[in-house]
C-alpha positions as CSV (number, residue, x, y, z in Angstrom):
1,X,-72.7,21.5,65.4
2,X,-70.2,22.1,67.9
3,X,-69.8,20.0,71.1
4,X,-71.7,21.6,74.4
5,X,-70.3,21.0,77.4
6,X,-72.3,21.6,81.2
7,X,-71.6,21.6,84.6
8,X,-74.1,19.9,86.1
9,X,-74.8,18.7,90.2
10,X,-74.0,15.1,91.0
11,X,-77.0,14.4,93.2
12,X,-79.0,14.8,89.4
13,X,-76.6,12.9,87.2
14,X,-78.2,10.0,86.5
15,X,-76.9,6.7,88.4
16,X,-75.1,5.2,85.3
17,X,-73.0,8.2,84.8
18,X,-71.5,8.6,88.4
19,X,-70.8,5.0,88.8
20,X,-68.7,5.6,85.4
21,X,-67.2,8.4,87.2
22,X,-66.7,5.8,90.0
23,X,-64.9,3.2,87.6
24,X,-62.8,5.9,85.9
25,X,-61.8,7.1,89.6
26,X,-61.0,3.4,90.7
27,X,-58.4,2.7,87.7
28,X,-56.9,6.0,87.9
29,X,-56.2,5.4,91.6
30,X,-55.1,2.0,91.1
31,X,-57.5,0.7,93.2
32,X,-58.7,-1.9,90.1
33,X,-56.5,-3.8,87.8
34,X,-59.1,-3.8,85.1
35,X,-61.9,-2.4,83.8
36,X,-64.1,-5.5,84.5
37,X,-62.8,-5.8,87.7
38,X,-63.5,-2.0,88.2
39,X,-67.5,-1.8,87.3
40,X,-67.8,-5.1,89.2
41,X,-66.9,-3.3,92.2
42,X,-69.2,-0.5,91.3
43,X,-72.1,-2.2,90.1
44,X,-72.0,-0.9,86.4
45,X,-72.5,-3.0,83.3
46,X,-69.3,-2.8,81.1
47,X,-71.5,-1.9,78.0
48,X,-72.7,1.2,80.1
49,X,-69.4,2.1,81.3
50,X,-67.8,1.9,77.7
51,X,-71.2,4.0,77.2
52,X,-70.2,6.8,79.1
53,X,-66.6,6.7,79.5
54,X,-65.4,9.2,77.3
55,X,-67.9,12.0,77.7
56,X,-68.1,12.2,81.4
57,X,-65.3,13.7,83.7
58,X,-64.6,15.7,87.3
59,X,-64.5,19.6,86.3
60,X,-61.0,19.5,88.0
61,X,-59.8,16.7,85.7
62,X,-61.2,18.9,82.7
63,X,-58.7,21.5,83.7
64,X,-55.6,19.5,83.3
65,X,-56.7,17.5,80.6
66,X,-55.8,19.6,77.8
67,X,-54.5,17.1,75.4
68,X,-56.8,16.7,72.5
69,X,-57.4,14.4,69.0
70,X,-58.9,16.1,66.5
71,X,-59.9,14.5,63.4
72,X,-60.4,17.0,60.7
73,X,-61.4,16.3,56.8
74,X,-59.5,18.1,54.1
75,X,-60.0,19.4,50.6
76,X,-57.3,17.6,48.3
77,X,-55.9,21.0,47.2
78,X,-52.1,22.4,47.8
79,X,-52.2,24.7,50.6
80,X,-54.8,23.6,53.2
81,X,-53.4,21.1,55.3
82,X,-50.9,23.9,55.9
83,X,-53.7,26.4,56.7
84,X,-54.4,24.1,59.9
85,X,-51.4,23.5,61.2
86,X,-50.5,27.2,61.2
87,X,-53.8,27.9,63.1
88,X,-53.0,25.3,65.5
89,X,-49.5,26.9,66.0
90,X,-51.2,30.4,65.8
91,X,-53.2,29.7,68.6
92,X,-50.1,28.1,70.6
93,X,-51.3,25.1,70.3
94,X,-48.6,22.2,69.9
95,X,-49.1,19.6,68.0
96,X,-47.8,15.9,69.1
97,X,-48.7,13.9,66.4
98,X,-49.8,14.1,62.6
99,X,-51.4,11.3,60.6
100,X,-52.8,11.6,57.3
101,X,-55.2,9.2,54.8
102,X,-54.4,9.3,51.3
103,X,-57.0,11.4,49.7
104,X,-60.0,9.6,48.3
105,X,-62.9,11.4,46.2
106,X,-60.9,14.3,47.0
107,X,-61.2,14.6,50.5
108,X,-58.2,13.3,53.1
109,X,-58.3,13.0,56.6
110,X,-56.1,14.4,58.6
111,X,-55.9,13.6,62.7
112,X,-53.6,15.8,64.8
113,X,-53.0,15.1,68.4
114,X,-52.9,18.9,70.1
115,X,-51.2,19.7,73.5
116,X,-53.6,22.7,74.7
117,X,-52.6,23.5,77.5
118,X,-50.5,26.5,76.0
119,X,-53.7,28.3,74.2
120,X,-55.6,30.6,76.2
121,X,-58.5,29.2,74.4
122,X,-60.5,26.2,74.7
123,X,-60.3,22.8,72.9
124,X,-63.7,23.6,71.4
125,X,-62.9,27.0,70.5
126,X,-60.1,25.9,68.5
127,X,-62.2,23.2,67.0
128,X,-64.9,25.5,65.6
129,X,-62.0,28.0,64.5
130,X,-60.8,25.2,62.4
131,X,-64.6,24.6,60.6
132,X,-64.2,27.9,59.5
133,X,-61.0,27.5,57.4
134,X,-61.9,27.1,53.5
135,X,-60.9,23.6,52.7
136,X,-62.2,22.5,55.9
137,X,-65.0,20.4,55.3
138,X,-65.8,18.5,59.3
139,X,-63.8,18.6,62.3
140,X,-64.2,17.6,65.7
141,X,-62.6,16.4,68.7
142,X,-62.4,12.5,68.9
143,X,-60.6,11.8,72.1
144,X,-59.1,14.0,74.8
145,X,-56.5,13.3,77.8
């Protein structure tokens, strides 16, 4: 199932999610050395902030974050790993970094850190274009910025 994403009103989000917002703001800005200084300050428990850290952001920072991990599993058979990288490159995407298992029980895995912000798709988009390639058996989008 692909990832859904929404835009959603911060006078609904619940509390734990804008504090997160809060903490993530904080150490960006420099305001906090660390994280545990950081939800301290906000009033967050660091198990909630770990929680939440990585699927909440500011639209704006969505924009500009267009650096993506993908982690994608892969048919042991000549030909496919290739497949992928030419659809990331056919889509302008750039690809920063390659690292691949060793195939066990005939599946590898393959994760491929993608620079996006060349691709006049999205992240997601190119995500469920690589699902569809034959070989492909999962894929999905395991860390971003």
């Amino acid at each position: 199932m692909p990832e859904r994403f929404f835009v959603v009103r911060e006078d609904i989000l619940p509390e734990g999610i804008v504090k997160t917002i809060h903490v993530k703001e904080m150490l960006q800005r420099g305001e906090a050395a660390t994280v545990h200084e950081a939800v301290e300050r906000a009033g967050l428990s660091r198990s909630a902030f770990y929680k939440y850290k990585d699927g909440v952001f500011p639209l704006n920072q969505l924009d500009r974050e267009r650096i993506v991990t993908i982690s994608v599993d892969l048919e042991h058979r000549a030909g496919i790993l290739s497949k992928v990288l030419g659809l990331v490159a056919g889509s302008e995407g750039n690809i920063l970094t390659i690292h691949q298992s060793i195939p066990l029980q005939g599946f590898a895995n393959v994760v491929v850190t993608v620079d996006t912000s060349p691709m006049s798709s999205t992240p997601i988009e190119l995500v469920d274009a690589l699902r569809k390639l034959p070989g492909v058996r999962k894929a999905s989008i395991i860390g971003q910025g």
